[in-house]
N, C-alpha and C positions, 0 to 999 in steps of 0.2 A: 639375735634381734631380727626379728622378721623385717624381708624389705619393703620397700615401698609397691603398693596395685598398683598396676598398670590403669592411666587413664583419671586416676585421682588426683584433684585441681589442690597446689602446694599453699597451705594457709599465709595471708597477707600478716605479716610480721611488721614490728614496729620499724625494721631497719628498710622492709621495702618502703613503709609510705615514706618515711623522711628520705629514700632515693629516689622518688617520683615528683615527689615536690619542689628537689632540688635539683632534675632535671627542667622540671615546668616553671618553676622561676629564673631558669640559666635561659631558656629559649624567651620566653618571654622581656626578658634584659636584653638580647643579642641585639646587634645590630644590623644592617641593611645587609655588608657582606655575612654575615654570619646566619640570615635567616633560611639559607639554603637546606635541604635535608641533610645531616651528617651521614657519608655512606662508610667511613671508620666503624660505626656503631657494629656493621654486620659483617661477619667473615665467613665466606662458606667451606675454608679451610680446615676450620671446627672439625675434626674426627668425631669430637661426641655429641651424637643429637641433641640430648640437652642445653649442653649445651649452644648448639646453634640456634636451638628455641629460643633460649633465652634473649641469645643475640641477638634474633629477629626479634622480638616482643620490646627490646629497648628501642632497636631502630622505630618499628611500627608508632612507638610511645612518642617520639620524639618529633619523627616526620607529622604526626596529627597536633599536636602543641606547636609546633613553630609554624603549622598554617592556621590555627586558634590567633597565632602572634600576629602573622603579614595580615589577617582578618582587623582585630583589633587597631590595629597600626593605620588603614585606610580608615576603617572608622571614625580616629583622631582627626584624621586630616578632616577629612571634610564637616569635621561640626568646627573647625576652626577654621578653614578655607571655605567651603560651602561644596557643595555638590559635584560642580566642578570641576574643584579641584583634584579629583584621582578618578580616572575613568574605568566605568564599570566592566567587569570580565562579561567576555563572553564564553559561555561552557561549549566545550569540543563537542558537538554532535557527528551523528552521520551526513544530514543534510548540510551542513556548512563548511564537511570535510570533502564532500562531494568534487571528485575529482572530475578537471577541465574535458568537455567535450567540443571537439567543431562543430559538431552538426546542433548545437544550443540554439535556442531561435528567439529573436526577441519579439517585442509587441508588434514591432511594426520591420518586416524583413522584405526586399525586395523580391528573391528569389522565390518564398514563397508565398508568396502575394502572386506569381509569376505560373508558380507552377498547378495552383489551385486555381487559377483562369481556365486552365485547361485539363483538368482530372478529370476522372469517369463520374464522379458527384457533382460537377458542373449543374447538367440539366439537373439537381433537387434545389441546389441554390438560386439557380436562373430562374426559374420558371416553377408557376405555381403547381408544386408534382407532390400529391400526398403518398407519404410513405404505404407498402403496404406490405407485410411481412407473415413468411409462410413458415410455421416453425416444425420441424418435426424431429424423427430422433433415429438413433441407428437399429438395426434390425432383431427384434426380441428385447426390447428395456428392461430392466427392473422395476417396481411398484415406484418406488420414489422417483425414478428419471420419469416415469409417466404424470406422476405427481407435480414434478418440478416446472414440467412444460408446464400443465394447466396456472402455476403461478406466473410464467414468463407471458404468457396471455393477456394477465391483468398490467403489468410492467410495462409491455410496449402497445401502443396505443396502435389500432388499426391489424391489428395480427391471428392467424387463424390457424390451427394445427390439421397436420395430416398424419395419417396412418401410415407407418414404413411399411408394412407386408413386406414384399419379395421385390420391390421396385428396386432399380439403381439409381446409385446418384446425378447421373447423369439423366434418367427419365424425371425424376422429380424437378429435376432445375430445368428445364425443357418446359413439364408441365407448368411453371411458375414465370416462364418468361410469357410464353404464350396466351396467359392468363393477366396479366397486367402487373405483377410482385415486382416490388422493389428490390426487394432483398429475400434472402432462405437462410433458418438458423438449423444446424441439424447438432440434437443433442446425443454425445454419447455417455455412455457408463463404463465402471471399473472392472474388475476381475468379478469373477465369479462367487459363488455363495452366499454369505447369509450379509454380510460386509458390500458389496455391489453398491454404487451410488454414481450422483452426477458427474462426472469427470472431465469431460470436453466438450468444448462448443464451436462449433463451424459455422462462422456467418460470410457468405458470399452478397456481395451488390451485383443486383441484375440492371440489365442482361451483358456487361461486360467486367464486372468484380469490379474490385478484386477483392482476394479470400485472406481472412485472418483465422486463425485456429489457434483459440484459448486453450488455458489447464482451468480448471471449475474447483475450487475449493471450498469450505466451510460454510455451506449450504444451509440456512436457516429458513423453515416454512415460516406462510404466515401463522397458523396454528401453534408454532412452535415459539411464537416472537411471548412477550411481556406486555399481557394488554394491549395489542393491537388495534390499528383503528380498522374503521368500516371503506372498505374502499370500493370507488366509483369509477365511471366511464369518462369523468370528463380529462382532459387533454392537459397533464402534466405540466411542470415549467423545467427545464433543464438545466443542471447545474453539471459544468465540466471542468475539473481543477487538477492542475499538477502537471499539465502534459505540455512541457518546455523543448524538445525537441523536434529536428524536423519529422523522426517516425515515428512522435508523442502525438503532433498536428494532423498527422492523417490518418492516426485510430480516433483520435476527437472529432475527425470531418465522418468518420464511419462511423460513429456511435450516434453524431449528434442526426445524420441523413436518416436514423430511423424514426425521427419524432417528427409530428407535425412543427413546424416552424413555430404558429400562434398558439402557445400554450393559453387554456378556460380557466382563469384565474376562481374560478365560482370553487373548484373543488379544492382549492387552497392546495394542491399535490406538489412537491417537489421530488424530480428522481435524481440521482446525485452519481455520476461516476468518476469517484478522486484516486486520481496516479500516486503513490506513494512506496518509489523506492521500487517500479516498476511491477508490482502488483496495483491491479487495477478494484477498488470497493464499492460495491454496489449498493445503494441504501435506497428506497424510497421512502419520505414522509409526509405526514399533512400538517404545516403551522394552523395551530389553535391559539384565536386573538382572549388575553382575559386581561381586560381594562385599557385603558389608554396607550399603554407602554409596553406593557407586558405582553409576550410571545413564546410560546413552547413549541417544543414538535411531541406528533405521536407518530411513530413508527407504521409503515404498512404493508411492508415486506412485497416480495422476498429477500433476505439477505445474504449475498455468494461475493466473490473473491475470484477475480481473473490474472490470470497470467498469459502474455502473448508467448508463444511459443513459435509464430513464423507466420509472415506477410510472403503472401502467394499473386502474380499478377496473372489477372485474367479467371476467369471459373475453377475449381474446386477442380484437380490434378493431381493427384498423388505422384502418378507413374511419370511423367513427362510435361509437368508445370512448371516455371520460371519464378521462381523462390525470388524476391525483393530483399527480405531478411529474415534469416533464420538462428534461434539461439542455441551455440555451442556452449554446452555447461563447461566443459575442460576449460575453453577458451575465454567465454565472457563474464563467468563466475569468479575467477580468482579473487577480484579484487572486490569488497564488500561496499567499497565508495565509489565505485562506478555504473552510473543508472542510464539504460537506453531509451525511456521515454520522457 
């Protein structure tokens, strides 16, 4: 007698469904102690595969019916108590699993209320100082990192690109202090060939920083968006969400020092950078009113994806700069529920 193929699903027989039903009627009877997963069901002891499949496929049966049960079971309650009466789960996330940090900051923290008195972005909060921002990029770009600036142009309001050539870093922020900049973004790119694209971004506060240096990911043109709106010169409104700690507070004081303060409500623009799980997403859109109540966004790009990779104090330093904070993957990665902005 030939044996059984491999991979061929075992026909449901009338002795399976009357053993399923009289599983799902036995879970559905239990009681309070009994509603627990049976872990009897499963033995990984089993020498024969099969048999352990099978083992597990009862457990699996079993464990899904008696939470169909404890489902059921709240349900009763509360059409016969009221709402009330059984309080609603809440599902495990990452964000709610998020492990305790010190440096958490609430709305209203003394220290840094204390220490933002006295940053290097003082004078943009003090005193009536329009941002003005020099963007440029590292030596030989790619087409798309060329590309990219020209969208970062339209994004930050007040901003004008320069030519790398042969200059150093150091000459260009030099040029840009001396000139009146507020800030300098210098774009780099990836590896070589055909694959090359935006990879990192270096933004220094002038004329005494300090430097943050992003990772650049998932790069969307406007060209490249879904119906795209038409975008204008006038002066954005800024939205900044998710940045709960103390070194979440002062990439928000740096993001938000590159935008003029009084956003031109005329051009309905919002530009949105929300922290989530320490990637930082970049969106710009324009609410479109239709009817009284009704509000849509259309999209107006560009749309990228940041990661801080290290807070530098003082101007852009590779060789002998004074790191704030810098991310050690070995060390700050392990745990998947611990976020540093």
């Amino acid at each position: 007698m030939p044996g059984k193929r491999k991979g061929t699903k075992e026909p449901t027989t009338g002795a399976n469904k009357k053993r399923k039903i009289g599983i799902i009627r036995k879970s559905l009877e239990a009681g309070d102690d009994e509603i627990a997963a049976n872990q009897e069901n499963f033995s990984g002891d089993q020498r024969s595969k099969i048999a352990r499949i099978k083992y597990y496929q009862k457990y699996k049966l079993e464990k899904n019916v008696r939470k169909l049960a404890r489902r059921e079971k709240r349900k009763r309650e509360r059409e016969e108590h009221g709402e009330d009466a059984v309080p609603k789960q809440v599902p495990k996330t990452t964000d709610n699993m998020r492990e305790a940090d010190d440096t958490f900051v609430l709305s209203s923290d003394e220290e840094i209320e204390a220490d933002e008195a006295d940053d290097e972005y003082l004078e943009y909060y003090k005193d009536d100082v329009e941002p003005r921002l020099m963007i440029t990029t590292q030596k030989d770009p790619c087409f798309r990192t060329r590309k990219f600036v020209q969208e970062l142009l339209t994004l930050f309001p007040n901003s004008e690109t320069f030519e790398r050539r042969s200059y150093t870093m150091k000459q260009i922020t030099q040029y840009c202090v001396n000139r009146g900049y507020t800030d300098i973004m210098v774009v780099g790119d990836s590896g070589g060939g055909s694959k090359k694209r935006p990879y990192s971004m270096i933004i220094s506060h002038l004329p005494q920083g300090p430097t943050h240096w992003y990772r650049v990911s998932s790069v969307v043109m406007h060209d490249e968006l879904d119906e795209p709106a038409e975008r204008s010169e006038h002066y954005p409104r800024l939205n900044l969400k998710g940045f709960t700690t103390r070194l979440g507070k002062r990439v928000q004081r740096q993001l938000q020092a590159m935008y003029p303060k009084t956003p031109d409500d005329k051009g309905r623009a919002v530009t949105t950078f929300h922290n989530h799980r320490d990637f930082i997403f970049v969106r710009a859109h324009r609410y479109i009113y239709e009817g009284d109540d009704d509000v849509r966004l259309q999209e107006l790009g560009p749309r990228f994806t940041l990661r801080m990779r290290s807070l530098q104090a003082g101007l852009f330093d590779p060789q002998y700069g004074e790191y704030e904070w810098f991310r050690k993957k070995k060390e700050m990665d392990k745990s998947r529920r611990k976020f540093h902005l």
